[in-house]
N, C-alpha and C positions, 0 to 999 in steps of 0.2 A: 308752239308758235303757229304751225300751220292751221292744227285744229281752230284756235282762237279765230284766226284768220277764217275759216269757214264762217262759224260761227257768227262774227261779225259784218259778214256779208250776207248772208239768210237774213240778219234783222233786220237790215237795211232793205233787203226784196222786202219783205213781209211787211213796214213801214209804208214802201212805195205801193204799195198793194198790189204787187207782180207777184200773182202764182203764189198768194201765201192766204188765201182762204181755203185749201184744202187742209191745210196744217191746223189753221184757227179751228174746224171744225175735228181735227181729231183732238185737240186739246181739252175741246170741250165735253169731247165724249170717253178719252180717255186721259191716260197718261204717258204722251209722245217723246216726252222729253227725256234723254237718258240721264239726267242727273235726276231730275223728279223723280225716275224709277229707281234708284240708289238713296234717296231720301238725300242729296245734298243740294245746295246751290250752286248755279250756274259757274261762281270762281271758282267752287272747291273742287269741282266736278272737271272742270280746266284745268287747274294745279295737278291734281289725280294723274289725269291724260297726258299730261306733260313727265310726269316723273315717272309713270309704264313707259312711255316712247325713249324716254332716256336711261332707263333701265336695260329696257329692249336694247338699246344699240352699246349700251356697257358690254351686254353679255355676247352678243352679236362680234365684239372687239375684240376681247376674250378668247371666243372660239377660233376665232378667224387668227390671231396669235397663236394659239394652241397647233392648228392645224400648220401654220409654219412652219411651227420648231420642230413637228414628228415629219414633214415634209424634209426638213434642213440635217435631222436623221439621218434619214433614209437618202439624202443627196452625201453624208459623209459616208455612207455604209457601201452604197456604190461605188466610190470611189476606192473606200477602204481594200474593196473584194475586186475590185474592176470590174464592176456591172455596166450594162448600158445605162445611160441619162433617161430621167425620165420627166417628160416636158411636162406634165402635169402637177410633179414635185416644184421644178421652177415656176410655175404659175402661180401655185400659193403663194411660192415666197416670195413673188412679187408683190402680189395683191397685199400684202400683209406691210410693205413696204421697203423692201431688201433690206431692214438692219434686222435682220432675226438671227438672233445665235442659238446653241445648243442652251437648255437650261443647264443651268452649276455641277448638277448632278452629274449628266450623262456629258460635260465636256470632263470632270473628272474623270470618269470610266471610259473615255477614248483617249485620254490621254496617259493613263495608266496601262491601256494597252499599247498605244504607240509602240512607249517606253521597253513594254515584255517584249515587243514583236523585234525591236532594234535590239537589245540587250541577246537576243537568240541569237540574229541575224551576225553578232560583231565574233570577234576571233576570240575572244574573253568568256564569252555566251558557249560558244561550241567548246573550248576549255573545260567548263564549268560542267556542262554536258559529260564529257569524257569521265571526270571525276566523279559523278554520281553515279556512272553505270559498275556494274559491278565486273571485276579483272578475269573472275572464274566464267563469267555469263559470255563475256570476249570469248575468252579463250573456247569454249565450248561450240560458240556459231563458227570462229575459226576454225576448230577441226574438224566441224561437220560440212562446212564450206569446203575444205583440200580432200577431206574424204569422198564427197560427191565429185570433187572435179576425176578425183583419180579413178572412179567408177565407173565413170565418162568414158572417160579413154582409155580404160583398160576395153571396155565394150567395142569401143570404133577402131581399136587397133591391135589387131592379133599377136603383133611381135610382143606386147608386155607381156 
């Protein structure tokens, strides 16, 4: 749109005769025009440059989401670990527009870990714990545990 917009005011100078006999004479001696150098016509050559600039700002959109959602990461993973905030993370995700979520993916796998971190955390968790460990493996830190204390103070107290 803009481009056109140039375009359309250059022909209008050059019509007036403002400052477009410099141009006339490179036409003549070459080929100035960048569509004439791409072998197309002046609409196609517009169409073209229209759909590069609108491409350009797809992928520009794109990116600029992308870097959100690794920003919106890295603001849950903060949080997760109790990191300090980091104002450069909020920035993107402003610029990006504040509706940026995790992708599908990775709110699956924080959410799956929520899940393990609370399931450790509850009395059921540490239960489940006790049950895995093995009874003979207890019993063995326990009497290496009473055996050390009693080595202790056998050491720091002469009457034993």
């Amino acid at each position: 749109m803009l481009l056109s917009t140039i375009y359309m005011l250059s022909d209008q100078v050059k019509n007036l005769g403002l400052g477009g006999g410099t141009e006339e004479k490179k036409e003549e001696g070459g080929t100035s025009d960048p569509a004439a150098a791409k072998g197309m016509t002046r609409e196609e050559y517009e169409e073209y440059q229209k759909q590069m600039i609108e491409e350009k700002m797809e992928r520009d959109a794109a990116f600029t989401q992308k870097k959100a959602e690794r920003a919106c990461l890295r603001v849950h993973l903060r949080e997760k670990y109790r990191l300090p905030k980091s104002e450069m993370d909020e920035n993107q995700i402003q610029m990006a527009g504040d509706d940026v979520d995790l992708p599908e993916d990775l709110r699956k796998m924080v959410d799956e870990d929520q899940e393990e971190e609370e399931d450790k955390d509850s009395i059921l968790g540490q239960l489940q714990n006790l049950q895995n460990m093995d009874l003979d493996t207890i019993k063995e830190k326990a009497q290496a545990t009473f055996t050390e204390m009693k080595q202790t103070a056998e050491q720091k107290c002469s009457v034993m």
